[in-house]
C-alpha positions as CSV (number, residue, x, y, z in Angstrom):
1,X,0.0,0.0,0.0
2,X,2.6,2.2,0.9
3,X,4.2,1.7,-2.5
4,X,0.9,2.2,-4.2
5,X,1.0,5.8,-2.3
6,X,4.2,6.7,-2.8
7,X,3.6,6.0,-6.6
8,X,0.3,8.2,-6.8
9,X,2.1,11.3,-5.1
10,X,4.9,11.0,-7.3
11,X,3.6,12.6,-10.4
12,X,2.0,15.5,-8.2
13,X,5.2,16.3,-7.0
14,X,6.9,16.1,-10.6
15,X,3.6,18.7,-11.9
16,X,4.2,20.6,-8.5
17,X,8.7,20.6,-9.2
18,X,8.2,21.6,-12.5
19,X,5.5,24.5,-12.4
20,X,7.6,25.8,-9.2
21,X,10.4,25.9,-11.3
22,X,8.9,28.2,-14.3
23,X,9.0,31.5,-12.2
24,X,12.7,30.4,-10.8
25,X,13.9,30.4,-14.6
26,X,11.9,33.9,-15.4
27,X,13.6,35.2,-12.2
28,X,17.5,33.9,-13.8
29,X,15.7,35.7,-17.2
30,X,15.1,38.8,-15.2
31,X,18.5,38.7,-13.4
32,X,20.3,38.4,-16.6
33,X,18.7,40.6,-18.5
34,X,21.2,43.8,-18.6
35,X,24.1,42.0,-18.4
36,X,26.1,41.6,-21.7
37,X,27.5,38.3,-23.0
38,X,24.5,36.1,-21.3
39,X,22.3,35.2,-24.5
40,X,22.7,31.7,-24.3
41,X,21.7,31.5,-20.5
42,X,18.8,33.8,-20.9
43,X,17.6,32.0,-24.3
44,X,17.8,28.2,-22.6
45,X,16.0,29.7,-19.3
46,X,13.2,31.3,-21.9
47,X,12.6,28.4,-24.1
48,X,12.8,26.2,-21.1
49,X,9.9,27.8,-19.3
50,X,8.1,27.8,-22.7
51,X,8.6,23.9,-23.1
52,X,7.4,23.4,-19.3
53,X,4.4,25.2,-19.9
54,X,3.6,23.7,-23.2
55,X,4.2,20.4,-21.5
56,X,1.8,21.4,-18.6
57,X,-1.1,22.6,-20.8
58,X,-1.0,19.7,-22.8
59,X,-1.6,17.6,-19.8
60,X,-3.9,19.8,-18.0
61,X,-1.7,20.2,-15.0
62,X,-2.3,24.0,-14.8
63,X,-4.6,27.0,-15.8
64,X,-3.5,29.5,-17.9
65,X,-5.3,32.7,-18.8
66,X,-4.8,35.5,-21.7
67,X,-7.3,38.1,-19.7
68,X,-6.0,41.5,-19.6
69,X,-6.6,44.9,-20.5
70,X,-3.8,45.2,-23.2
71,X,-5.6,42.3,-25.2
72,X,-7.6,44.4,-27.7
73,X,-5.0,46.8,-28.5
74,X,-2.0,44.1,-28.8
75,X,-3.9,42.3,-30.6
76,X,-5.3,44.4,-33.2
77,X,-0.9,45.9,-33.3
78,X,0.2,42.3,-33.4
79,X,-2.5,41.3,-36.2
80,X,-1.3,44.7,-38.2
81,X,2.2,44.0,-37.8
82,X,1.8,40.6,-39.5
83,X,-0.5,42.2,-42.4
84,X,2.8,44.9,-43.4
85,X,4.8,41.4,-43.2
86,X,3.2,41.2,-46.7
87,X,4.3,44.6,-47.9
88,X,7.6,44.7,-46.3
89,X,10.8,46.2,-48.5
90,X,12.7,43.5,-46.7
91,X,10.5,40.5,-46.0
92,X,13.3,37.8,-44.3
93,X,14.3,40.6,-41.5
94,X,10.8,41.3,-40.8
95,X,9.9,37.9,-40.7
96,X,12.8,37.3,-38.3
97,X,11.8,40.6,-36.2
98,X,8.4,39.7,-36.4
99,X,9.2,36.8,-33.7
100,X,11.9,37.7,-32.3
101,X,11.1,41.2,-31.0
102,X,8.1,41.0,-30.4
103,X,5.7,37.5,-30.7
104,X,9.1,36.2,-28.4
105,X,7.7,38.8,-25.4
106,X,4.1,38.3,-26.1
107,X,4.8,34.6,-25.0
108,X,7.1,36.0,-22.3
109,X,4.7,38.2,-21.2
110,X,1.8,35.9,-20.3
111,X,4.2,33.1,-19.0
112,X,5.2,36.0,-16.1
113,X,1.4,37.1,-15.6
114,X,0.4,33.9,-15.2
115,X,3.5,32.5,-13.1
116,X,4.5,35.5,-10.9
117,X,0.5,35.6,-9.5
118,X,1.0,37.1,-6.2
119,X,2.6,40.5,-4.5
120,X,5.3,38.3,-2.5
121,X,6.4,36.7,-6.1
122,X,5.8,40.4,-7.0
123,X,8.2,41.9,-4.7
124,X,11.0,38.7,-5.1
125,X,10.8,40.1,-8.9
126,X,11.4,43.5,-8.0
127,X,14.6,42.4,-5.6
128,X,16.1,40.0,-8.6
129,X,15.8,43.8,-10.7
130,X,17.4,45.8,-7.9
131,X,20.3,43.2,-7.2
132,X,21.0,42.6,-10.7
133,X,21.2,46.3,-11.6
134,X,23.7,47.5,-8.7
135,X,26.0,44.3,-9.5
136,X,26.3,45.6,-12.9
137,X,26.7,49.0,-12.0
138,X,28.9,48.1,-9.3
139,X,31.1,46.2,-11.5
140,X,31.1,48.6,-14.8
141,X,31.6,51.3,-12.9
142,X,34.9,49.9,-11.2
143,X,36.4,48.6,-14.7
144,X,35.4,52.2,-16.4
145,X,36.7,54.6,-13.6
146,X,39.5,52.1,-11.8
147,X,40.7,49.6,-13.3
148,X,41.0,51.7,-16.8
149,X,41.3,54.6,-15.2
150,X,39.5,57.4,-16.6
151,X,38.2,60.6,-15.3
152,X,35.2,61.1,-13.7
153,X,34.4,64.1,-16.3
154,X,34.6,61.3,-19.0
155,X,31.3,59.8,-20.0
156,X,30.3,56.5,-18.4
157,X,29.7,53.6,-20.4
158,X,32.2,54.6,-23.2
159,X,33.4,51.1,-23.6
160,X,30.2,49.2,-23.0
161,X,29.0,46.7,-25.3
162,X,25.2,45.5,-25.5
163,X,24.1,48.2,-22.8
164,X,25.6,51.3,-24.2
165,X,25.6,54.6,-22.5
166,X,22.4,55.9,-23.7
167,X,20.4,52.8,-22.3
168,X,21.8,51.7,-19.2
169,X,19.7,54.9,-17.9
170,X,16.8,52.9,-18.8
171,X,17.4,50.1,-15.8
172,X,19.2,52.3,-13.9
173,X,16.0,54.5,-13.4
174,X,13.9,51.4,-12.7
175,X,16.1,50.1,-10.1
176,X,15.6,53.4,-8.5
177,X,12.0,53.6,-8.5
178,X,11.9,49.9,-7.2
179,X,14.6,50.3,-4.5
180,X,12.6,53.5,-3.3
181,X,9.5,51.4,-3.0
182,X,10.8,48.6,-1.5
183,X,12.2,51.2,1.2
184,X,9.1,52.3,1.9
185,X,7.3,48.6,2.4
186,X,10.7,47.2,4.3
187,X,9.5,46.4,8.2
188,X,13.2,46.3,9.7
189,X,15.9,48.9,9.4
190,X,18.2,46.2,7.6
191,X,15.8,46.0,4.5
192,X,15.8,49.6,4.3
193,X,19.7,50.1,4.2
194,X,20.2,47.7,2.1
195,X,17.7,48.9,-0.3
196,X,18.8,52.9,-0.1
197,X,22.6,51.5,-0.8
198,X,21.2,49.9,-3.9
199,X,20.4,53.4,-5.1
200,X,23.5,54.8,-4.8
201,X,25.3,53.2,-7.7
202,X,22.2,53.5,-10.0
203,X,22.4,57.1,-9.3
204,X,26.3,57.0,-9.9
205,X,25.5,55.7,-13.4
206,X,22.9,58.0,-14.5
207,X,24.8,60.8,-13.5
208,X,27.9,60.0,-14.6
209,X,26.2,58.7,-18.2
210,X,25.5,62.5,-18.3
211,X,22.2,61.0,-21.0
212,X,19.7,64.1,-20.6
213,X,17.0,61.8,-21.5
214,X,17.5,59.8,-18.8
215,X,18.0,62.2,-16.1
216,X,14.3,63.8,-17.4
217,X,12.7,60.3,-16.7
218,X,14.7,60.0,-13.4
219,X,12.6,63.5,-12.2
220,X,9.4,62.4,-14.0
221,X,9.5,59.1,-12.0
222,X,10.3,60.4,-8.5
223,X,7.5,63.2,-8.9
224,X,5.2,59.8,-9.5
225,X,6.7,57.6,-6.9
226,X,7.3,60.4,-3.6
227,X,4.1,62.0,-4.9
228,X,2.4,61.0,-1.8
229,X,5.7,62.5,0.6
230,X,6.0,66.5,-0.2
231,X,9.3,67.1,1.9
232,X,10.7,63.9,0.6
233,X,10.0,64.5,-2.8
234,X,11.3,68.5,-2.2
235,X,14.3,67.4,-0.7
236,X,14.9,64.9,-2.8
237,X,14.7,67.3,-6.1
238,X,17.1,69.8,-4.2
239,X,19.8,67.2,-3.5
240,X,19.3,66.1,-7.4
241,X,19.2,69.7,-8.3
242,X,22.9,70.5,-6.4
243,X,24.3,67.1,-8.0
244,X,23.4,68.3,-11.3
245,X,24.6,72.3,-11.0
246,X,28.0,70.7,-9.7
247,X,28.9,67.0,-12.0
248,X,29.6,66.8,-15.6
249,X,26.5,66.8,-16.9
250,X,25.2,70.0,-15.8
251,X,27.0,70.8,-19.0
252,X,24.5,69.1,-21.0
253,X,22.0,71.0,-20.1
254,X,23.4,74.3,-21.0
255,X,25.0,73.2,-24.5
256,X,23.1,72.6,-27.7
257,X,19.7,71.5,-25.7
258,X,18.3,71.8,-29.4
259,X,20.0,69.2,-31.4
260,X,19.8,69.8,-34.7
261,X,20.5,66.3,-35.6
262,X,18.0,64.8,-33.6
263,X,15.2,67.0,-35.4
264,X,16.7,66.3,-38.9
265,X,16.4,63.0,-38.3
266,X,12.8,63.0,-37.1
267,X,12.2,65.0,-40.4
268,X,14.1,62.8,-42.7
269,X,11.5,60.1,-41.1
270,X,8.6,61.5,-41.2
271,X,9.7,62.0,-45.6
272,X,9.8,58.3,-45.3
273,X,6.5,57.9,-43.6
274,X,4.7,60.0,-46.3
275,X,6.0,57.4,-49.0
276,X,4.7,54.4,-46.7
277,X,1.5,55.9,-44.8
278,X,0.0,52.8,-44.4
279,X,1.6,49.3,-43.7
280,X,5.4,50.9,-43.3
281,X,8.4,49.6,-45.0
282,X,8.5,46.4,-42.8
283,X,8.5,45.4,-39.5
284,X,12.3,44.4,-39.8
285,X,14.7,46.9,-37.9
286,X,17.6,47.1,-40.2
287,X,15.6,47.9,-43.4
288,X,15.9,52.0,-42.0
289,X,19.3,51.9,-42.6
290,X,20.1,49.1,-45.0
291,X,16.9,49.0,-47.9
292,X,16.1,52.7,-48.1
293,X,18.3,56.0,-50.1
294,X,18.3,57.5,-47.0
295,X,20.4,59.8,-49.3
296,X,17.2,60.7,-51.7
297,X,15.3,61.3,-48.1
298,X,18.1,63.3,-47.3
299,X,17.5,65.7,-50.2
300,X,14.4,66.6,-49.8
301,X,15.4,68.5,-46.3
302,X,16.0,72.2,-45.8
303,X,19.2,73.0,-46.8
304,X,20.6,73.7,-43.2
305,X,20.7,70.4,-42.5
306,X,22.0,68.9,-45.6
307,X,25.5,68.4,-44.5
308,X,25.0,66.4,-41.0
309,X,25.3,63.2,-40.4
310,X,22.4,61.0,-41.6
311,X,21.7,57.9,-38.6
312,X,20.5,54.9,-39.5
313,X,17.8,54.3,-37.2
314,X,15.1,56.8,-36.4
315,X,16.0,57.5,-32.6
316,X,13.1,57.3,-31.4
317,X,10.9,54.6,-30.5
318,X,7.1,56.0,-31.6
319,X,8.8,57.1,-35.0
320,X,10.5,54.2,-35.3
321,X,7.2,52.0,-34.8
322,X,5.6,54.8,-37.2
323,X,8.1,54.1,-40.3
324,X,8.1,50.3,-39.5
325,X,4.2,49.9,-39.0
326,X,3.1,52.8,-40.7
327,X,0.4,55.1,-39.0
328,X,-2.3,53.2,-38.0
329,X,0.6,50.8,-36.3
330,X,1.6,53.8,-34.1
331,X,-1.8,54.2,-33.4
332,X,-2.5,50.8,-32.3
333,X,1.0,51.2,-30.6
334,X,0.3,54.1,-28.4
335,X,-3.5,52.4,-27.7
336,X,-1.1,49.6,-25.5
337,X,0.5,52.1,-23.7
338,X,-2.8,54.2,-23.1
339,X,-4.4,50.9,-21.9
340,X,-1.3,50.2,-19.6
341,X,-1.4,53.7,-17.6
342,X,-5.3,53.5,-17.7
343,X,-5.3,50.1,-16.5
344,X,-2.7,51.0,-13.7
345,X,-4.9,54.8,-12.6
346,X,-8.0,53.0,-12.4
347,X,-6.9,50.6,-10.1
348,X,-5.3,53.4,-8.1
349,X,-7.9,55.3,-8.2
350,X,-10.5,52.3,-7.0
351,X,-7.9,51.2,-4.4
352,X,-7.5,51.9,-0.7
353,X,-5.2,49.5,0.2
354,X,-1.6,52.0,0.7
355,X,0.7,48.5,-0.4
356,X,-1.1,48.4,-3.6
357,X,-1.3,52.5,-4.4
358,X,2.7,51.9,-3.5
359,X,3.5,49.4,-6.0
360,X,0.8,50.9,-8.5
361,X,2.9,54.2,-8.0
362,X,6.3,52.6,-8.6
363,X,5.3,50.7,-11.9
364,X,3.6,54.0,-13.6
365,X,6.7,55.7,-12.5
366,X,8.6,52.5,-14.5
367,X,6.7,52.9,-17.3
368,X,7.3,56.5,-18.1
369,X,10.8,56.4,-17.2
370,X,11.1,53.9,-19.7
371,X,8.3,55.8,-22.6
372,X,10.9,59.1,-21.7
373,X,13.5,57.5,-22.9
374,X,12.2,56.0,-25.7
375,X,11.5,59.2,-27.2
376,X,15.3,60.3,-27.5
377,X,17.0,56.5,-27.7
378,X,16.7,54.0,-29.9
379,X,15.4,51.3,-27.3
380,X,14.2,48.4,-29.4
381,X,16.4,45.7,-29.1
382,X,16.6,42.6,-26.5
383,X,17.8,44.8,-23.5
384,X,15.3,47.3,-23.5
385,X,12.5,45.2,-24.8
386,X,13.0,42.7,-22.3
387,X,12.6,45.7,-19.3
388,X,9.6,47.1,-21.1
389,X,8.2,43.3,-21.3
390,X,8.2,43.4,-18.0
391,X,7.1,46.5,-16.7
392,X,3.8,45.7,-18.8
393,X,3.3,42.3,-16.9
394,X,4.2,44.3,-13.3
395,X,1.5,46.6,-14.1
396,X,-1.1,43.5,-15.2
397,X,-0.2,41.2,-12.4
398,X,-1.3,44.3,-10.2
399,X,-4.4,44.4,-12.2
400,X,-5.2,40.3,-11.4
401,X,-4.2,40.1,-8.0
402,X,-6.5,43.4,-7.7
403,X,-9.5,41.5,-10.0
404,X,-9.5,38.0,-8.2
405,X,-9.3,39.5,-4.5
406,X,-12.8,41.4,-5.9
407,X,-13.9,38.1,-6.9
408,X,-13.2,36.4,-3.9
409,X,-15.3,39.0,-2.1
410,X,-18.0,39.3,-4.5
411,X,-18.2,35.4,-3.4
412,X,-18.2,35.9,0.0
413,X,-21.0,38.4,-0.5
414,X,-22.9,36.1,-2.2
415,X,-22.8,33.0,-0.6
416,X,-22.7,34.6,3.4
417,X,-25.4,37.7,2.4
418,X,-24.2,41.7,4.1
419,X,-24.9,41.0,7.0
420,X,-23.3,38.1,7.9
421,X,-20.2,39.6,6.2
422,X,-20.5,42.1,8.9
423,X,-21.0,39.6,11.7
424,X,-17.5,37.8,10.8
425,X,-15.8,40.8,10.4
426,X,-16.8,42.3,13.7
């Protein structure tokens, strides 16, 4: 008999092992993610969770669900995207682009809403970002300023490869926002050392990156995540203000803010879009710069600009999306990220619980760190992608837990009746 038991619990324990063991491989994903040189590692922990829960759906050893508010406007993006795959000036990239940068964190993103299901798994997930970013600040920032020796006045990130100096602002900010949070929520004095040390060498980076972009989405996201603490937020500004009047990058501020090549660029795109209103010239991110005369483009610009430097990728993430996808892409675009701060006020606004305002606060503060950014940086590629992939299932995660603790008391209601809900309360 005992055999007979010990063989029945056996395959329980394998379904338990192995659906315990997707969000440990999302959490090594998340880990790894800035760090250069760790494709292989982060592609056999992403297929691997795929496979699992593949495996588990097939068997019926677990639920999965595709309910969430950016449904209708991914959809209706993802369905476009594949329509201009048709139309596309360079089909094979697009193809390839097509899954890789973004059906790749479609699948990513429901496997982490429907694995990371609860505010503690929440919280670990914030952590694995915080640890992973100071290590890798911790660590560039001694090879850049010690062990090669440069100046402080020399820009950070100079020698980077992967995470270049322009986007490591983008998880630097993030680790900020998080570490800031998790101070907040932290019971013991410990927790909230550990996490306000964390912010120092994110700051460190952004500062010494001197990226203007990134610094703007620094401010935007502490007005969003001290909103709630005045002085805090005032004297945190001040300090921020003095750091900036006396570093490097105070410079950057008051040299060339209007950057001529920046606009010629989003001038010399928007002649592009004109030719391909509709479905773009493919969803593939190299056909900018390698399947257009960028040169004809050029031509047709005031004359002022004529003799810069043409780049060969639009800088900026909405008219990047616009020349790929056309217009109604960008449309369909900015209708995720509309559904994703919508998603994330409502349940602010409907919420009086102060830990979920707190973490609602933190990942609208993530979000338009990163959507500030993206509208100076080129920030579609694996790095970035895999941050903003993220951030979205942060924000829906919120939205679940939020929608099935309703549920559960919509039950209760029903089942018990008012005023024997009162009762057991009291």
């Amino acid at each position: 008999m005992e055999l007979n038991a010990a063989s029945t619990d056996n395959p329980s324990k394998i379904v338990s092992f192995l659906a315990a063991s997707i969000p440990v491989l999302l959490g090594i994903f998340v880990f790894l993610v800035p760090f250069p040189h760790t494709t292989t590692i982060k592609e056999i922990c992403y297929y691997l969770s795929v496979f699992l829960v593949v495996g588990l759906l097939l068997f019926r050893k677990i639920q999965f669900s595709f309910q969430t508010p950016l449904a209708v406007p991914g959809i209706l993006f993802v369905v476009w995207c594949f329509v201009g795959l048709f139309f596309a000036l360079n089909p094979a990239n697009s193809i390839h682009d097509f899954y890789s940068h973004l059906v790749k964190y479609i699948i990513l993103y429901f496997i982490v809403v429907n694995f990371v299901d609860s505010i503690r798994k929440l919280a670990i997930f914030s952590w694995i970002i915080i640890c992973s970013a100071s290590i890798l600040f911790v660590w560039r920032l001694h090879d850049f300023y010690v062990t090669l020796g440069n100046p402080l006045t020399t820009r950070f990130g100079a020698c980077v490869t992967e995470v270049t100096t322009n986007l490591i602002g983008i998880i630097a900010v993030v680790s900020v926002v998080f570490s800031i949070h998790n101070i907040s929520q932290a019971k013991r004095w410990p927790g909230r050392i550990f996490f306000a040390s964390c912010i120092l060498p994110a700051l460190a980076v952004i500062f010494l990156a001197q990226t203007r972009s990134v610094l703007l989405a620094l401010v935007v996201a502490l007005l969003v995540v001290i909103s709630a603490q005045k002085k805090v937020l005032a004297g945190v500004l001040l300090l921020l203000g003095v750091i900036l009047f006396v570093s490097p990058v105070g410079g950057r501020f008051t040299s060339n803010m209007a950057d001529n090549l920046r606009i010629k660029q989003g001038l010399l795109v928007w002649e592009v879009v004109k030719d391909y209103p509709v479905t773009g010239i493919g969803f593939g991110m190299q056909t900018f710069g390698s399947d257009l005369d960028l040169q004809r483009y050029n031509a047709r610009l005031p004359e002022r600009f004529q003799g810069q430097e043409i780049l060969l990728n639009p800088h900026n993430m909405y008219a990047d999306i616009a020349v790929r996808t056309g217009i109604p892409g960008i449309i369909l675009f900015l209708g995720i990220i509309f559904s994703f701060f919508r998603m994330l006020w409502q349940l602010r606004k409907n919420n009086e619980s102060d830990n979920t305002v707190s973490w609602v606060n933190a990942v609208i503060a993530a979000g338009l760190s990163f959507f500030i950014i993206g509208f100076f940086e080129p920030v579609f590629s694996h790095y970035p992608e895999s941050v903003l992939c993220v951030i979205f299932a942060m924000g829906t995660i919120l939205w679940r837990i939020n929608r099935d603790k309703r549920t559960s008391n919509d039950r209760i209601g029903f089942v018990m009746g008012p005023g024997e809900i009162k009762r057991k309360i009291s």
